[in-house]
C-alpha positions as CSV (number, residue, x, y, z in Angstrom):
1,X,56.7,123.0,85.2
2,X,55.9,125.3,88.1
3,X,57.4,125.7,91.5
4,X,53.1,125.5,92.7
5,X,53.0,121.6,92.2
6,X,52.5,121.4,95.8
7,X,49.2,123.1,95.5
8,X,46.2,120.3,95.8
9,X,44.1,120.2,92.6
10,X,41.3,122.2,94.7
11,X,43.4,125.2,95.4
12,X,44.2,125.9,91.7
13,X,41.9,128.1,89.7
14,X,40.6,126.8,86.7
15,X,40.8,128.3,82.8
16,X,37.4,128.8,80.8
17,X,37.8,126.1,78.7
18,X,38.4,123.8,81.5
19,X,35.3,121.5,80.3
20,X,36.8,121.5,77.0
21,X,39.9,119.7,78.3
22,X,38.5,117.3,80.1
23,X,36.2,116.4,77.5
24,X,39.6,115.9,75.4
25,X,41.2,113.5,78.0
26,X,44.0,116.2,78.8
27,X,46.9,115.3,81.4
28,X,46.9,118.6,83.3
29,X,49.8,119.5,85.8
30,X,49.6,123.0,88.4
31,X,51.3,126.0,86.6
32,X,51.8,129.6,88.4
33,X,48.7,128.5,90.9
34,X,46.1,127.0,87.6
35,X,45.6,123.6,86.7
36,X,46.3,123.7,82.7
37,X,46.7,121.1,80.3
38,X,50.2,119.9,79.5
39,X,49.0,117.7,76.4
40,X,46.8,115.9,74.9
41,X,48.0,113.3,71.9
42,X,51.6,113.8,73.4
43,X,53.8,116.7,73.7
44,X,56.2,115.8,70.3
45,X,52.9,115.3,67.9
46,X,51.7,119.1,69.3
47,X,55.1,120.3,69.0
48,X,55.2,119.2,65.5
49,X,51.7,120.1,64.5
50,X,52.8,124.1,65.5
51,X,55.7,124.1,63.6
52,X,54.5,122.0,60.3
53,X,51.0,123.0,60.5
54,X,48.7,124.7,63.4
55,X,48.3,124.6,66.9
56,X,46.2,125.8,69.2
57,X,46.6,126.4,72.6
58,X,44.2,127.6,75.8
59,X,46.7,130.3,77.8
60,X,43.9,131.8,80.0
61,X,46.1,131.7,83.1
62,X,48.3,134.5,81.8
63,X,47.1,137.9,83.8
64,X,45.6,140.3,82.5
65,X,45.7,144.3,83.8
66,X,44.4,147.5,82.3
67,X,46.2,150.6,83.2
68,X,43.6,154.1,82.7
69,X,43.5,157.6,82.8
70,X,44.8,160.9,81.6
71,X,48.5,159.9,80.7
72,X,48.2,156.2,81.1
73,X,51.1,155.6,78.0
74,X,53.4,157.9,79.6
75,X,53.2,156.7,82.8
76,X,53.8,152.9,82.2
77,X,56.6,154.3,80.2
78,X,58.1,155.7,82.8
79,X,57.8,152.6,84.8
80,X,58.5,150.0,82.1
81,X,61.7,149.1,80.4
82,X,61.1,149.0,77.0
83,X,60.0,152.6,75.0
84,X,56.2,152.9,74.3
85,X,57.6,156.1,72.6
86,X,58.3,153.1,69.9
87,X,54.6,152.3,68.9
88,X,51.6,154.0,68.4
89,X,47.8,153.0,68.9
90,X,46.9,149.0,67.5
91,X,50.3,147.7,68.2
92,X,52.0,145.8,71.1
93,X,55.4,145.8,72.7
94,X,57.6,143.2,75.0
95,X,58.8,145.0,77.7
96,X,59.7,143.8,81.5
97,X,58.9,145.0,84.4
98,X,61.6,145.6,86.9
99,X,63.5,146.2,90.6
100,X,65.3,148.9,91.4
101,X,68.0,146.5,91.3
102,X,67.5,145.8,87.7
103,X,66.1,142.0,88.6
104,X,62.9,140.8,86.7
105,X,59.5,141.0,88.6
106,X,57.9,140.1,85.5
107,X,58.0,140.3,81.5
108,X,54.8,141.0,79.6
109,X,53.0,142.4,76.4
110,X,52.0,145.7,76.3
111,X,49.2,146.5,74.2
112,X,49.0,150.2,73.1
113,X,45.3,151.1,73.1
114,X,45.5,154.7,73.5
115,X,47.2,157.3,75.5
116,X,45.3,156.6,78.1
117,X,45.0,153.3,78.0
118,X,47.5,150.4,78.1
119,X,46.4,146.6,78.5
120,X,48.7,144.1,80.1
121,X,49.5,140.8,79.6
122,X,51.8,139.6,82.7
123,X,52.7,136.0,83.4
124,X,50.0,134.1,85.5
125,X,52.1,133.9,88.6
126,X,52.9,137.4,89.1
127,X,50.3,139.5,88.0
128,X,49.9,140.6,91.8
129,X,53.4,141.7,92.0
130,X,53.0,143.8,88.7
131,X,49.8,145.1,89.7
132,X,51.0,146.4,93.0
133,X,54.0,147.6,91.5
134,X,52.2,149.4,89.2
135,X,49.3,151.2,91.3
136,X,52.4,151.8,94.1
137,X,53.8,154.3,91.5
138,X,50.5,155.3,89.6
139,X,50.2,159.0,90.1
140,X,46.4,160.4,91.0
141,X,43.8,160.0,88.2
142,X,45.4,156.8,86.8
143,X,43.9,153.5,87.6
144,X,45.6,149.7,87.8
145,X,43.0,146.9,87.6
146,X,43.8,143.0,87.4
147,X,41.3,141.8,85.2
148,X,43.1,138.3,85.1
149,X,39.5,136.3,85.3
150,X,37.9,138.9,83.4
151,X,39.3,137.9,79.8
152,X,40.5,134.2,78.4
153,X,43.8,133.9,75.7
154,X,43.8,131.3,73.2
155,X,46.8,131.1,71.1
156,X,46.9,129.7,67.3
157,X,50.2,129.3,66.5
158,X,51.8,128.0,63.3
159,X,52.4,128.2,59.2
160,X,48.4,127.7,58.9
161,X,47.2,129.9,61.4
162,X,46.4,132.8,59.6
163,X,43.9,130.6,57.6
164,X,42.1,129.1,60.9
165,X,41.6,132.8,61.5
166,X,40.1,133.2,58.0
167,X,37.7,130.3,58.2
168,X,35.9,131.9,61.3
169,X,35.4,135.7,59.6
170,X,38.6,136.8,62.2
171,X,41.2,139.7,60.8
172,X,44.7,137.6,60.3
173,X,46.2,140.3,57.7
174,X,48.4,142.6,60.2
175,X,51.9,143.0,61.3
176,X,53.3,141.3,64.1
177,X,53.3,142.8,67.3
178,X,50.1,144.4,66.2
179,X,46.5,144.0,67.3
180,X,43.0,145.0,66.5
181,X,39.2,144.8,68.1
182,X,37.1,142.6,66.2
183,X,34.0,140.2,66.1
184,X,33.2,136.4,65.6
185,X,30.0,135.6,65.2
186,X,28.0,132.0,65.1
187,X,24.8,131.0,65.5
188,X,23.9,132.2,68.7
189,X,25.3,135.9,68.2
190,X,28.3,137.9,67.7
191,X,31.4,137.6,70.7
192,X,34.0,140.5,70.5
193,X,37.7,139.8,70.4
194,X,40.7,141.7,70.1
195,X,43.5,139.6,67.5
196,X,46.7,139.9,68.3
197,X,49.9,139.1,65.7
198,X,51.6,138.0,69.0
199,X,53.0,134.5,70.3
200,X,55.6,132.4,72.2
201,X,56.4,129.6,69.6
202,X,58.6,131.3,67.3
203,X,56.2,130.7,63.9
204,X,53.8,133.1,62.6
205,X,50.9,133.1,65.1
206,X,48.1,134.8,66.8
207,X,46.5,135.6,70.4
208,X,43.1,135.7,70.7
209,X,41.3,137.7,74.2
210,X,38.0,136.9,74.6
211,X,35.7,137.8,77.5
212,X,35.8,134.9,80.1
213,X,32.4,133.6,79.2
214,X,33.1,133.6,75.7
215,X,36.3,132.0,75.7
216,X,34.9,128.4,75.4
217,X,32.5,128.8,72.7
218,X,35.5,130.2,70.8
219,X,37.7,127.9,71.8
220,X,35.5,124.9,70.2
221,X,35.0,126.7,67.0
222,X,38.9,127.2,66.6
223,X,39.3,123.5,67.5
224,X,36.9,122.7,64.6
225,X,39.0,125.1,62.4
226,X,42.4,123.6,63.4
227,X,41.8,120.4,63.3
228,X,40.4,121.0,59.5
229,X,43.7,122.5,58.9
230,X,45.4,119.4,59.7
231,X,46.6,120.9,63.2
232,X,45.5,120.0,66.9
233,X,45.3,120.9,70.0
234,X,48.1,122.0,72.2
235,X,49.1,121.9,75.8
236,X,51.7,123.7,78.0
237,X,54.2,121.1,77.5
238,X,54.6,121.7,73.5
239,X,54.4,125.4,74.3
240,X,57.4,124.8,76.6
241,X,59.8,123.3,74.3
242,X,58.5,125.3,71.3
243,X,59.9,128.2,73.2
244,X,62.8,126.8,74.1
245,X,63.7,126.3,70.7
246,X,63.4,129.7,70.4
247,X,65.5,130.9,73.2
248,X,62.1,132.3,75.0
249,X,62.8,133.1,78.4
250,X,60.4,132.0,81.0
251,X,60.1,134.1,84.3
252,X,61.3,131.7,86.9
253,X,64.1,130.1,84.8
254,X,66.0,132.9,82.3
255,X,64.5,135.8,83.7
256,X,63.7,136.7,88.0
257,X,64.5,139.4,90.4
258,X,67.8,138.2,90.3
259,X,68.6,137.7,86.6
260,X,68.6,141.1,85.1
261,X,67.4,141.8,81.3
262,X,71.4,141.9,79.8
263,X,71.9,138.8,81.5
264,X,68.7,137.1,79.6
265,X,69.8,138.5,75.9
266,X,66.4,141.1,76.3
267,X,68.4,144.3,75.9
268,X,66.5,144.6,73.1
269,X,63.2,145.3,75.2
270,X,65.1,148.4,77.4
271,X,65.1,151.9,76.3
272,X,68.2,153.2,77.4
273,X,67.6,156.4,75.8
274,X,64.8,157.0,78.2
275,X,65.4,159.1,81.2
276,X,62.9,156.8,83.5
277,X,62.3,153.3,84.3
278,X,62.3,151.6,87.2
279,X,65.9,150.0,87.6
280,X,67.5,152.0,85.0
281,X,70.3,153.5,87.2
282,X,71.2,149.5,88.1
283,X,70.7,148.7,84.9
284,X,72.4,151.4,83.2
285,X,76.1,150.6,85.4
286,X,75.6,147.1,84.4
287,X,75.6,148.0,80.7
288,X,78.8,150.0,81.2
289,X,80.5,147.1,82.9
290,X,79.3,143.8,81.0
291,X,76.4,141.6,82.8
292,X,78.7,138.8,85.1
293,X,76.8,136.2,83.0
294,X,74.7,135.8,80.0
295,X,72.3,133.6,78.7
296,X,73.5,130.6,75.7
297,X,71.8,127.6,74.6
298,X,73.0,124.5,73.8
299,X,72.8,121.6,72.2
300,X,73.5,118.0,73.1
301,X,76.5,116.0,70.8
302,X,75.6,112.5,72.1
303,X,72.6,111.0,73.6
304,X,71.0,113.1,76.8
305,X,68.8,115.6,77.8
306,X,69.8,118.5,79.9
307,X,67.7,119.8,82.2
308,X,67.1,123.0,84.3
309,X,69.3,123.4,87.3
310,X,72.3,120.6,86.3
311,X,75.6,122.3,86.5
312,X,77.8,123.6,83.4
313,X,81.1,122.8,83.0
314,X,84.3,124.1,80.3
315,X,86.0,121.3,78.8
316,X,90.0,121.2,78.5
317,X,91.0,121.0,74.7
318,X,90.7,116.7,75.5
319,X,87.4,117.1,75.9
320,X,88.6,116.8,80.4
321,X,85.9,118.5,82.2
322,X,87.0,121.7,84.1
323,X,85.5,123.9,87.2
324,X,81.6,124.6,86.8
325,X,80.5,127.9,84.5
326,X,77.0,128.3,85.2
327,X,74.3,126.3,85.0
328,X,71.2,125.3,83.0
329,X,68.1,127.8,83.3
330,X,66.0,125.3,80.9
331,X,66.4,122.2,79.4
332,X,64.3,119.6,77.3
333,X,64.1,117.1,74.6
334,X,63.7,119.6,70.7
335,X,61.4,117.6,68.1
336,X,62.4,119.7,65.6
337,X,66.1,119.1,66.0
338,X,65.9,115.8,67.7
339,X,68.1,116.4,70.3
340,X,68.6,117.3,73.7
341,X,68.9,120.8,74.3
342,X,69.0,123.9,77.2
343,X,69.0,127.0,77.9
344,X,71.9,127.9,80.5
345,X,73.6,131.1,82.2
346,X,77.3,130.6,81.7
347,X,79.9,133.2,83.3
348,X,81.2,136.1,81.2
349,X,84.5,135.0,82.4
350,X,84.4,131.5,81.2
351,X,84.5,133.4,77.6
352,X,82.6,130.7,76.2
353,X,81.7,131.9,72.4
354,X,79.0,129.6,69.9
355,X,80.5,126.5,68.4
356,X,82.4,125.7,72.0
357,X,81.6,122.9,74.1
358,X,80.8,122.6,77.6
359,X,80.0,119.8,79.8
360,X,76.6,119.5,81.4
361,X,76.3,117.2,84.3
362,X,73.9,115.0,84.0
363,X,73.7,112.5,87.1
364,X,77.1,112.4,86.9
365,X,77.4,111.6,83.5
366,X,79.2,113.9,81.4
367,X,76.8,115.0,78.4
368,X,78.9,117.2,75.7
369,X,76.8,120.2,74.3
370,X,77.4,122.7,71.8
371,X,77.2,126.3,73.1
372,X,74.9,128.0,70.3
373,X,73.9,132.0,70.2
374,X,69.9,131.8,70.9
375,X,67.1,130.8,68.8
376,X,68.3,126.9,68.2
377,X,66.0,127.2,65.4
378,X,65.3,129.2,62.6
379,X,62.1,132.2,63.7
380,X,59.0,132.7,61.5
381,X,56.9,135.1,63.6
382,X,56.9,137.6,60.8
């Protein structure tokens, strides 16, 4: 799952709720330099359980950041892709932070807490890089800090989630991509929280940032609550094809230095109209001429699995396999459609359009997939 699996167990840090895992009998694997779960009744049960009930999931290795001072907003807009201009105080915003050659150091959340004051949510991995980035071009007065062990995540994710918030007193009635400061309280006191309409499963779906020391007492109570709603527990591995599904990027796969926004189908998250971002100029000339590839899923016809890094191939109109087009960025067994599916960055040149079929090469087996326009399944964030 992570290009750190050649870190020993006692290098990688450890998540809040670490005990909590354990105690469940979770199979854990090294991801962007943590040990984390990657499931715990089996990846296709979790799946299911976020997309037919609730699921809830322990995400404390994302980073965390907090950008303050006189002009905080303005400045991460001008260093940022997306247009903070877009939202106001309470709500959050994808955006992605990039090179000056348009690559993709990182993508994150943004969450709009004032004017001058912006929280981060970068990937685990490369909050360093976003923090230095950041403070680098942070003009006097404003402040970066990583507060990655500072905070925990835990994400509830599916139909039922807005009532697991409910049963523990939490605010669940708000737009998505909006947040808000709250409490939970049990017996031994009152833990603030902010409650975010945000998520990476593609169903409607919160995230919940706890302090660090909190984060386990949380977690427990929003296991009792799940698992009442006829949901469970969820590691990394569900998470993983969940948002594949979706067509999610995942920094190291769809999206790196040298995979540019256009290229991953996040356009969306740029504001063009802005007259500053890092990478804009690169950017900008690549919008004028067409990105050189672009990101399609797709979906196995017969029996197979793609996976991440096997070549792409057209097919002649026999169904002959032709030169290579790109090549898979993601790739995994979908519960939900019961296939074998991917995520791959085929060449604007190939002219490949949805309903084609390319050949992925599977160990030298041939595996015919149907090119499809990201998500492979339907959305229900809002």
């Amino acid at each position: 799952m992570s290009d750190s699996n050649q870190q020993s167990a006692a290098d990688l840090l450890r998540s809040p709720v670490d005990a909590v895992h354990d105690e469940m009998g979770a199979t854990f694997a090294p991801f962007g330099g943590w040990q984390m779960p990657v499931s715990y009744a089996g990846v296709v049960a979790e799946h299911t359980a976020v997309r037919e009930t609730v699921g809830l999931f322990d995400v404390s290795h994302l980073g965390k950041a907090i950008v303050r001072g006189p002009g905080a907003a303005e400045f991460v807009n001008s260093a940022l892709t997306n247009d903070l201009g877009r939202i106001a105080p309470g709500q959050a915003q994808y955006t992605l932070c990039c090179n000056e050659t348009g690559g993709v150091v990182d993508d994150l959340i943004a969450y709009y807490v004032g004017p001058d004051e912006i929280f981060l949510v970068p990937n685990a991995a490369n909050t360093a890089a976003v923090v230095a980035a950041l403070s680098a071009a942070a003009p006097a007065g404003i402040t970066v800090t990583d507060l990655h062990r500072e905070f925990g995540v835990l994400a509830v994710q599916g139909p039922r989630s807005a009532e697991v918030l409910a049963d523990l007193g939490l605010p669940a009635d708000m737009d998505y991509m909006a947040f808000t400061d709250a409490q939970w309280s049990d017996v031994d006191g009152a833990v603030p929280v902010r409650v975010c309409r945000t998520g990476y499963t593609g169903e409607h779906g919160y995230e919940l940032i706890p302090r660090w020391a909190d984060a386990e007492r949380l977690f427990r109570a929003l296991r009792g609550a799940v698992e009442a709603r006829g949901g469970q527990v969820a590691g990394l591995g569900a998470r993983d094809t969940l948002r594949t599904e979706m067509g999610y990027p995942l920094h190291g796969h769809e999206l790196s230095p040298g995979i540019s926004p256009l290229q991953a189908r996040c356009g969306w998250a740029v504001g063009w109209s802005k007259p500053q971002f890092t990478g804009r100029d690169a950017l900008l000339r690549e919008k004028q001429d067409g990105p050189a590839r672009r990101l399609w899923g797709l979906k196995a016809v017969g029996r197979g699995v793609p996976r991440a890094d096997l070549a792409v191939h057209a097919l002649g109109p026999d169904e002959t396999v032709a030169g290579e087009i790109g090549r898979c960025t993601s790739g995994t067994f979908s519960p939900t459609l019961k296939v074998g599916i991917a995520l791959a960055l085929l060449d604007a040149s190939a002219g490949v359009a949805a309903g084609d079929r390319v050949s992925v090469d599977v160990r030298g087996r041939s595996l015919v997939c149907e090119v499809v326009a990201p998500p492979l399944v339907p959305s229900h964030t809002r």
